[in-house]
N, C-alpha and C positions, 0 to 999 in steps of 0.2 A: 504493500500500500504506500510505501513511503515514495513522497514525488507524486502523488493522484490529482491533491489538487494544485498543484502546479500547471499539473498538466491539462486539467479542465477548465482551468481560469486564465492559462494564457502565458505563454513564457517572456512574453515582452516584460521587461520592467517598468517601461512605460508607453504608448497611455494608460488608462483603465477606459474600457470601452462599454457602450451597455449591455453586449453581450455577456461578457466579463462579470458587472457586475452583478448581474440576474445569477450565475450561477455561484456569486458569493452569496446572493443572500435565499438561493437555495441549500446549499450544502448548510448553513448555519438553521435553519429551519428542521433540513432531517435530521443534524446535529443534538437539537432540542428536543425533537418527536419522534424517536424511533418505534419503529415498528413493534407491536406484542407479538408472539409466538402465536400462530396456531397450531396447535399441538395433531390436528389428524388432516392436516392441507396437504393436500401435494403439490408438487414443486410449481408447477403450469397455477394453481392459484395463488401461491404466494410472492411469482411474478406478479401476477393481474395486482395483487394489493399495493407492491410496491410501485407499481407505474400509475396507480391510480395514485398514491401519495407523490411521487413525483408530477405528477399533472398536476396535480392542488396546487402544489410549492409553487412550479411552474406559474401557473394562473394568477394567484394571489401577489407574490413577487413582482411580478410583470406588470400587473397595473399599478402597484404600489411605485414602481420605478421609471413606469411610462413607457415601457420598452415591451414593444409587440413582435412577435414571431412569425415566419412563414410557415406552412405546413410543413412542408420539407426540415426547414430550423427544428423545427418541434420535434419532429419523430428524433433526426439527429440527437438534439438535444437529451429524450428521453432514454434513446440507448448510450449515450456515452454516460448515461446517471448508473444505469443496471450493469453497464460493464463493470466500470473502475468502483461502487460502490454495493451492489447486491450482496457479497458477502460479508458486509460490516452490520447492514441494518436491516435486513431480512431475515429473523429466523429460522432456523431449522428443529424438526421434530427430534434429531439427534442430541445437538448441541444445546438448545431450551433457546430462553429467551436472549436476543443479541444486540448489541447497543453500536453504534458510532462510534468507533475507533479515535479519541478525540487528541491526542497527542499527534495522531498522523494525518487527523485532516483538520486540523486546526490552523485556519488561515494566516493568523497572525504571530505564528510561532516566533519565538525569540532568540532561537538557536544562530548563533553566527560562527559562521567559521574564520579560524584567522587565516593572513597570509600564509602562502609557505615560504621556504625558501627558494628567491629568486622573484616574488614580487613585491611591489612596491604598495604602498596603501598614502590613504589623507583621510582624514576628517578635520571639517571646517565649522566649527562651533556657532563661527556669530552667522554662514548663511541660513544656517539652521533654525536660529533665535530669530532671524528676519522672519525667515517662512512662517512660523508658528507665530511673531505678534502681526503679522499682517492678516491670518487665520483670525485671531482672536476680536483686534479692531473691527474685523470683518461681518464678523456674526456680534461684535457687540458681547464679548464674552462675560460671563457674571465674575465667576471665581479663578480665572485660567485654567491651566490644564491637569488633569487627574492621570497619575502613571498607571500602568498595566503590571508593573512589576516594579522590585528594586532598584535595579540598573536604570531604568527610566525616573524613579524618583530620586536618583541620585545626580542624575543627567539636569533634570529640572531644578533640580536646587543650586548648581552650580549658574545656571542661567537666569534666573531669577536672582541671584546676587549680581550678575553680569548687565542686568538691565540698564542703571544708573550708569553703565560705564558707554552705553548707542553712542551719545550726543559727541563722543569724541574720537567717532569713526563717521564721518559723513559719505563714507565714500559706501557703505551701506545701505544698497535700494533694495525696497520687497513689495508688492503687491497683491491683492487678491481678487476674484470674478470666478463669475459661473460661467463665464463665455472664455471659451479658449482660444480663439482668435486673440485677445486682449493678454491672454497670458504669453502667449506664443512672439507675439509682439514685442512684449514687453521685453524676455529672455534673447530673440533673433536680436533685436535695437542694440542692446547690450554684449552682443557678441557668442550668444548661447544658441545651443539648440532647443529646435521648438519641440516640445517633448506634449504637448494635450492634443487629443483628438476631441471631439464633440462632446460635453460633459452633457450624463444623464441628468434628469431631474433628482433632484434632493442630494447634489453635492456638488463641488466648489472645490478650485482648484488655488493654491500659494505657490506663492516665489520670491528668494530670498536671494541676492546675489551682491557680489564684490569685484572690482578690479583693484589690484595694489600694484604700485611700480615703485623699486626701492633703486637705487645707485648710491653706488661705494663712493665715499667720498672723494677716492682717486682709483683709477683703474688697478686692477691686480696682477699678477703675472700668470701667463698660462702658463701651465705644471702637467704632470699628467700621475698617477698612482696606479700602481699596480694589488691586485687582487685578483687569487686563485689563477695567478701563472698569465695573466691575463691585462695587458694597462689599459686604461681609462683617460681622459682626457679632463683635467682639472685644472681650479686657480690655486693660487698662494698669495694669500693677504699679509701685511706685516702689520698691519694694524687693529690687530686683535686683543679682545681681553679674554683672560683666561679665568675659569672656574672650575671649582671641585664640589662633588657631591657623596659625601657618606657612604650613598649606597649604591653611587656608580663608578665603578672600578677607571671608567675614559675620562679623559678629560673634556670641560664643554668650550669651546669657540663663542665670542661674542662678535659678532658681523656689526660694523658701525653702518649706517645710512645718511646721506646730504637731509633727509626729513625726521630724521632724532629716532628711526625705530629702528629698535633691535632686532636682528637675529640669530638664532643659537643654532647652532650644531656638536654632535658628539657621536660617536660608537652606539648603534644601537646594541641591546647585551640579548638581544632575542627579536623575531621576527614578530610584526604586531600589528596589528589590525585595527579598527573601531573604537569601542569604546574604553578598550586596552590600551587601545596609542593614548589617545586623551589622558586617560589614568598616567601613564608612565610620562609624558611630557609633563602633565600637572606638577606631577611629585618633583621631579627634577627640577624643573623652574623655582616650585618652591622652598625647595634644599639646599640648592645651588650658593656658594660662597664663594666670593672672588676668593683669585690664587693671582691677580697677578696681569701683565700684560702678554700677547701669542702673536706667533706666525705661525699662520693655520693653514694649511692643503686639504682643498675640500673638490670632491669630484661636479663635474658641470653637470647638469641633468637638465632633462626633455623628457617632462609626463604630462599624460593625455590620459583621463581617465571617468567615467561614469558609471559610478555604482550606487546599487540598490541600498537604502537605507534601513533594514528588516528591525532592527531594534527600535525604530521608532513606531512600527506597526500598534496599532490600538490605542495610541494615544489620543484622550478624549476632551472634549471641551463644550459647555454648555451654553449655547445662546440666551443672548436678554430676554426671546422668548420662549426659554425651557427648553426648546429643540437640541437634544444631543446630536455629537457627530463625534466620529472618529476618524485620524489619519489612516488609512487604508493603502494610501505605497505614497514610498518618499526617492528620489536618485538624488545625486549630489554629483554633478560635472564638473571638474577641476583639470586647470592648466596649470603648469609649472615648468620656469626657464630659469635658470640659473648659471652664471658664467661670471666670468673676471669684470664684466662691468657693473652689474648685479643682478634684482632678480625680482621678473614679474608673474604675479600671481594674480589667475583667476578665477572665483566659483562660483558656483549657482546652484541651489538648495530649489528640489519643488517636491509638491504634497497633493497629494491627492484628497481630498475630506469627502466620507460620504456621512449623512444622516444617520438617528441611532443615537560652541570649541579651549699659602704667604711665599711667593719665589724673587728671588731674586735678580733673576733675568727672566726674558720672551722663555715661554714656555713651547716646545713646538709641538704644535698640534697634525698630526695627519689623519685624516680623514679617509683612510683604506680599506671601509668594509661598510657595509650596510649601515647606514648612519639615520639618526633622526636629526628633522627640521622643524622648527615652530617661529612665529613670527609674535612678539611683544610689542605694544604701544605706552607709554606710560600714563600712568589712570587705570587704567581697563587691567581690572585682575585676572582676565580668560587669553588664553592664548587666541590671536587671532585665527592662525591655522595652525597645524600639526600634520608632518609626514613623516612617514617610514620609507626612506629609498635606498632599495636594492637596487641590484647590478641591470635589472631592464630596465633601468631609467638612465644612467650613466651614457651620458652622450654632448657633444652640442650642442644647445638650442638651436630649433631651425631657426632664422633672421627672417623680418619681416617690413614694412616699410613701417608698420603698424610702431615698430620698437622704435623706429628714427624719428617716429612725431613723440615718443614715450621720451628716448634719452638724450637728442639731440640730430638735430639731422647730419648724417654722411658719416655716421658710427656704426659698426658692427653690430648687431643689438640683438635684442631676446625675441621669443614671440613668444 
């Protein structure tokens, strides 16, 4: 069973379409009402029961969501319910009475897997906190948002002390609409893709996005580091500050910027993902004691990257007038270029909602193996971004004419 409703709901990560969402809030209905046993049925009527209960769901659902069927849709519809599902919620006169299997068709599962070895990961905290207060202004929210689990209430409460710190990131836009035209716009304008197709009735699409363009005070020299028998092409900054952290064996790089923001790099000590990168940047940040000043070598990267947001799945929020809603899928699209002049970043957070981030001399730092990245403002106690970059991101940034309006014109530059 595992992977069923994935496979019945659609493997895009995004849109959500109203196909799609008919058969979420079928599955969540047989979820609720499973089938009684007939104990002397045979197997031909306790199909007929089940497709009679899938019809209901079907029917009921459907006008609830506005979303009408062709014949053809329909039947489709009802056998792929009796394929991938007849044996979770149909009784048998052997086995007695049988329930939904709810661990494995539980839409909003929270399981995440982390990187492995060899990929790269990001999470971007503040597009996240756009998307979700542009949700909330949106619907007029009463008390903001209610976690699904620990991990999310822990997620929100680092965000929610994060709030006071918006006003001195301007370069954070978010919006919200039932029309996806208007959201797509919004994201294309800004240099994103347009990720909504035609939103059903009774939910509403967010978007939260950033561009950052940082330059080293003065250019760096290109370097290049070798990992796993293997070199990379990299800068060497001499104008680095060095730190140490307790309970990180590397040392961290402080990257200076012509616009006062910091950023850090170090040795990552394991491969990390989500809401474990967050974690493990937080704590460093927070631990972190000058040691001093550095010359750091730090490899060039080129990521391109959009991923599912699964651990924000079920996250709920009450309109001014009572109408619940939950986040039902969220992606996060991030660019990252980094090189000897410096280093532009950019992301865009969207949600779906339906109804219901002491030495004495230079320290040197090299940067030779899977490192983490996070980006600091001062004021704002959240990181603005956080990565993990392995070895498939170590490259060049491709150039673009885009970087020559960013760093000056007839420069080398990021995209």
């Amino acid at each position: 069973m595992d992977g069923a409703v994935d496979q019945l709901i659609g493997e895009e990560m995004f849109p959500m379409n109203g196909i799609q969402l008919l058969r979420l809030q079928v599955i969540k209905r047989l979820q609720a009402e499973p089938l009684e046993d007939q104990e002397r049925a045979t197997s031909e009527h306790r199909k007929a029961l089940a497709i009679s209960r899938i019809e209901e769901a079907i029917a009921m659902e459907g006008a609830d969501l506005g979303v009408s069927l062709s014949k053809k849709e329909h039947q489709t519809f009802v056998q792929e319910f009796l394929h991938f599902f007849k044996a979770e919620f149909v009784a048998t006169a052997e086995t007695g009475p049988a329930e939904i299997e709810t661990e494995s068709l539980d839409p909003f599962s929270l399981t995440e897997e982390e990187s492995g070895a060899g990929k790269s990961a990001n999470i971007v905290p503040v597009t996240i906190l756009g998307m979700l207060v542009a949700a909330e202004d949106f619907v007029g929210a009463k008390d903001g948002w209610s976690p699904a689990n620990p991990a999310q209430a822990k997620f929100l409460s680092e965000l929610n002390a994060w709030r006071s710190g918006m006003s001195r990131l301007p370069e954070l836009k978010s919006m919200a609409s039932r029309n996806h035209i208007e959201l797509n716009a919004f994201l294309e304008t800004n240099g994103f893709h347009g990720v909504f197709e035609e939103l059903p009735v009774n939910t509403f699409g967010a978007a939260g996005l950033i561009t950052l363009l940082f330059e080293w005070p003065s250019p760096a020299k290109v370097a290049s580091v070798e990992y796993a028998n293997k070199s990379y092409p990299a800068f060497r900054s001499s104008t680095c500050g060095a730190y140490r952290c307790a309970s990180h064996p590397h040392p961290i790089a402080k990257l200076h910027t012509k616009s006062g923001d910091d950023i850090f790099a170090t040795i990552a000590s394991r491969p990390v993902a989500g809401l474990n990168l967050l974690d493990d940047v937080m704590k460093l940040d927070r631990d972190k004691a000058l040691a001093g000043s550095a010359v750091a070598t730090i490899p060039m990267v080129d990521m391109s990257s959009q991923d599912a947001l699964p651990w924000l799945r079920d996250l709920r929020v009450t309109a001014r007038d009572n109408t619940p809603y939950c986040l039902w899928k969220a992606i996060q699209e991030t660019r990252l270029g980094l090189d000897e002049f410096g280093m532009r970043f950019e992301s865009a957070s969207s949600g779906l909602l339906i109804r219901i981030g002491r030495i004495e001399k230079p320290l040197e730092i090299v940067i030779d193996k899977p490192f983490l990245l996070w980006t600091r403002r001062q004021g704002i106690s959240l990181p603005i971004m956080a990565c993990y970059l392995d070895v498939d991101t170590w490259r060049r940034p491709r150039r673009t004419t885009s970087m020559e309006r960013g760093f000056g014109k007839g420069r080398d530059l990021l995209s």
